[in-house]
N, C-alpha and C positions, 0 to 999 in steps of 0.2 A: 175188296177193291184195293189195290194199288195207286191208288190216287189218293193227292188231298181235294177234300170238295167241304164246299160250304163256308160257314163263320163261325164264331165264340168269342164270346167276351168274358173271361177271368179277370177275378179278381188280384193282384201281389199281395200276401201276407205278411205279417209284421217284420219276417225276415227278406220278405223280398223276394220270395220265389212266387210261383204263376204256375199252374198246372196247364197243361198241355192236353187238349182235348182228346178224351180217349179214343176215337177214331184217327186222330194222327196220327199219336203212340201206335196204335195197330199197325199204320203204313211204317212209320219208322221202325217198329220190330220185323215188317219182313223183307224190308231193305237190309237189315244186318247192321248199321252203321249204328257203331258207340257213341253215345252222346250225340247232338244235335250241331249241326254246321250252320253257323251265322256269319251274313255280310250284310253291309249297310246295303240296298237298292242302289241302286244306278239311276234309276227312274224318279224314284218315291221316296217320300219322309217315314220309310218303314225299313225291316232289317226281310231281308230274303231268308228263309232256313231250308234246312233238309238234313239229307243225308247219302249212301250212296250214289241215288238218281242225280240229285242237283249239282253232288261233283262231276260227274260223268257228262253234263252238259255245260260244264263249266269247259271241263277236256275236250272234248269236243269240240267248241267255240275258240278255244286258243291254240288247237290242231288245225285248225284250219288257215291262222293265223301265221307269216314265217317266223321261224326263231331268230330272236337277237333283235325281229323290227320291234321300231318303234308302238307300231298299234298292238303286238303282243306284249309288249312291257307293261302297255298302260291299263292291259285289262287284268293282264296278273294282278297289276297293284291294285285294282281297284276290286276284284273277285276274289283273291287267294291276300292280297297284304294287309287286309284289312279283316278279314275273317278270326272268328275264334269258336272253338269246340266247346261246348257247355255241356254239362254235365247234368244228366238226368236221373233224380232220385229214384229211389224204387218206389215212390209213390207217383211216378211222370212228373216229378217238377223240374222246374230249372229256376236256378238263377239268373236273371237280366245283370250283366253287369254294367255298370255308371258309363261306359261306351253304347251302348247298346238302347239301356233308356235316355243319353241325351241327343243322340240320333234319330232317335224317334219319336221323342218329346213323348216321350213315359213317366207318369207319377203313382197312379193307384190301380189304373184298371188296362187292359191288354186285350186287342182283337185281335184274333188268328183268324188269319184268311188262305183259302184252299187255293190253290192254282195249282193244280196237277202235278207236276212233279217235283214242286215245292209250294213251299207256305209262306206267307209273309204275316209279321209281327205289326201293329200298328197302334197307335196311341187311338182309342176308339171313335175321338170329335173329328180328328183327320182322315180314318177311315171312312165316316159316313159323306164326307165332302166329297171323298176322293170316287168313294161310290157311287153318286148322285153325279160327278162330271163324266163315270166311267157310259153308268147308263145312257145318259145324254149325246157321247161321242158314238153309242152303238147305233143310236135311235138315226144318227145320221148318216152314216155311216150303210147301215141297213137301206135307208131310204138312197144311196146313192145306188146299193149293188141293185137294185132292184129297178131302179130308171136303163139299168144298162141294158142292152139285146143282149141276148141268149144265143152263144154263136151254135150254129145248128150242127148237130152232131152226127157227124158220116155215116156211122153204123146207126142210126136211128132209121126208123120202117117210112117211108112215103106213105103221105095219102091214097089213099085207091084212085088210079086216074093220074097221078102224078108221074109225068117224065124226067129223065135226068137231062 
């Protein structure tokens, strides 16, 4: 699979690095990308990561955007001027560095969370909040698409008996 999915919570070690769960490491090795790409979320009190894929959607995002405006400036600075490349041991660790955990209010323990074509980094109390408002907004969310008609679809078969 080419995707991240799922969670994990690591431990930091005395030095301070955090193992990366071996099914990420998988998708990051066949992404190709050395070392791991981090940016603080836009959204969330977590650090966004990846690798090839998540830059590519970064390009993408500020391809679409004109050069020189104003709204490409801002998402440079906040996707590419704030990011940094970490380095993954050959045992899959990285180090978090002092940016990285006090944006994300990291001290001993670390969720990685799967979002497809990237992963997000999370202090573990913050993710379970952030979990429980995520299910909450689906659960409504869901009950909204579901009140709505279903617009009927041209190429769908009529009734027996049915005129147009």
């Amino acid at each position: 699979m080419d995707r991240f999915v799922s969670h994990f919570t690591n431990r930091l070690d005395a030095k301070g690095r955090v193992s990366i769960p071996a099914s990420f490491r998988a998708v990051l090795a066949r992404d190709g990308f050395e070392g791991l790409y981090v940016h603080p979320s836009i959204d969330a009190e977590a650090v966004d990561c990846g690798g090839n894929a998540l830059l590519r959607e970064i390009d993408e995002l500020l391809g679409r955007l004109s050069p020189y405006s104003e709204e490409r400036d801002m998402f440079s600075t906040a996707l590419l001027g704030t990011s940094e490349i970490l380095k993954v041991d050959s045992e899959g660790r990285v180090v978090l560095t002092e940016n990285v955990k006090a944006y994300a209010g990291i001290t001993s323990e670390v969720t990685f969370v799967g979002q497809g074509y990237k992963f997000q980094i999370w202090e573990p109390g913050r993710f379970q909040a952030h979990l429980e408002e995520a299910k909450n907004r689906v659960r409504e969310l869901r009950k909204q698409l579901s009140s709505r008609p279903v617009a009927a679809d041209a190429a769908s078969p009529r009734p027996h008996g049915a005129r147009e």
